[in-house]
N, C-alpha and C positions, 0 to 999 in steps of 0.2 A: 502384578506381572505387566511387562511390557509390552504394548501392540505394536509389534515392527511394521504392520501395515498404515496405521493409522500414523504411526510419526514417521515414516517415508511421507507421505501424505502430504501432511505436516510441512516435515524440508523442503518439499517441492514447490509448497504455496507460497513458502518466505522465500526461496530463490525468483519466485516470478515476479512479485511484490517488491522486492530489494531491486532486480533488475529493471523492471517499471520504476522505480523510483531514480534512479540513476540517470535515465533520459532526462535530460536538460530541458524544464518546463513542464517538468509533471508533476503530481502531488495528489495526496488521499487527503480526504476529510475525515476527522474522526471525534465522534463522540464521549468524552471519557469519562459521562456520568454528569460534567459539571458544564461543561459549553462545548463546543466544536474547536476543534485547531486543524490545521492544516500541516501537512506532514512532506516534508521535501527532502531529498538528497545531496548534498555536492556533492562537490567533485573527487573531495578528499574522502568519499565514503562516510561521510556522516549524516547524522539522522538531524533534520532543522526540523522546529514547530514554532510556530507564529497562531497566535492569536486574533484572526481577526476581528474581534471586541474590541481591541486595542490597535487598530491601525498604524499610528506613530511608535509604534515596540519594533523592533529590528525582529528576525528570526532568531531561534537562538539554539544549540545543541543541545539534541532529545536521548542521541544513543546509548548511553548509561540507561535510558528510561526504555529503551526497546530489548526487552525480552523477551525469552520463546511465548511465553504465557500473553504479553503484552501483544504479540505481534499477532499472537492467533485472536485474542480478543477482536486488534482492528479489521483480522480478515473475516469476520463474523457480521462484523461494524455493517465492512462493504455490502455482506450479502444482501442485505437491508434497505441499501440505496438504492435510487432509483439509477440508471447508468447515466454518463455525462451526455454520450452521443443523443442528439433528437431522432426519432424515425428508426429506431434501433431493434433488432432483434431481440439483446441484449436482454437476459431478468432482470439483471441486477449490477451495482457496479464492480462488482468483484469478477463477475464473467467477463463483461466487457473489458476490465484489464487484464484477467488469462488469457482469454483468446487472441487479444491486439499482439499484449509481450509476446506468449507463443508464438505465432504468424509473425512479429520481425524478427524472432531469433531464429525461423526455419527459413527464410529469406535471406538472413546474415551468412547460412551458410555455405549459400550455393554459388 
């Protein structure tokens, strides 16, 4: 049976997450078991991952590879992290990106 709670949840973490990613110069780290990649947006709405192991590699298209499942893994990833900011309130880096996105898109509004 379905939890309509728990996947409203769910869609709301990937709209923050997608939305955070789309700001020009942001990006998540994520662990996928074998090394860390870096996860970025353009502008076309695609999903870039880069290797930093591999420095001289270009970005390269992930979104095929971003799934519902995929994408709840990395926001689990986040919870995990320590946040970017120094001096932060922040637990984790996953809050630290709700809260931020949240607060400019309640900003955007007004």
């Amino acid at each position: 049976m379905r939890d309509k709670n728990l996947s409203l949840k769910l869609f709301k973490n990937i709209a923050i997450l997608n939305q955070f990613l789309y700001e020009e110069g942001n990006s998540i780290e994520y662990n996928n078991g074998i090394t860390t990649l870096e996860i970025t947006m353009d502008e076309n709405f695609e999903y870039r991952v880069f290797n930093p192991n591999f420095p001289e590699t270009k970005p390269t298209i992930f979104s095929s590879e971003m799934t519902i499942p995929v994408i709840e893994n990395i926001i689990e990833d986040l919870r995990s992290q320590k946040p970017k900011m120094k001096n932060s309130l922040f637990k984790n880096r996953w809050e630290e990106i709700f809260i931020i996105t949240t607060a400019n898109n309640a900003l955007k509004r007004h």
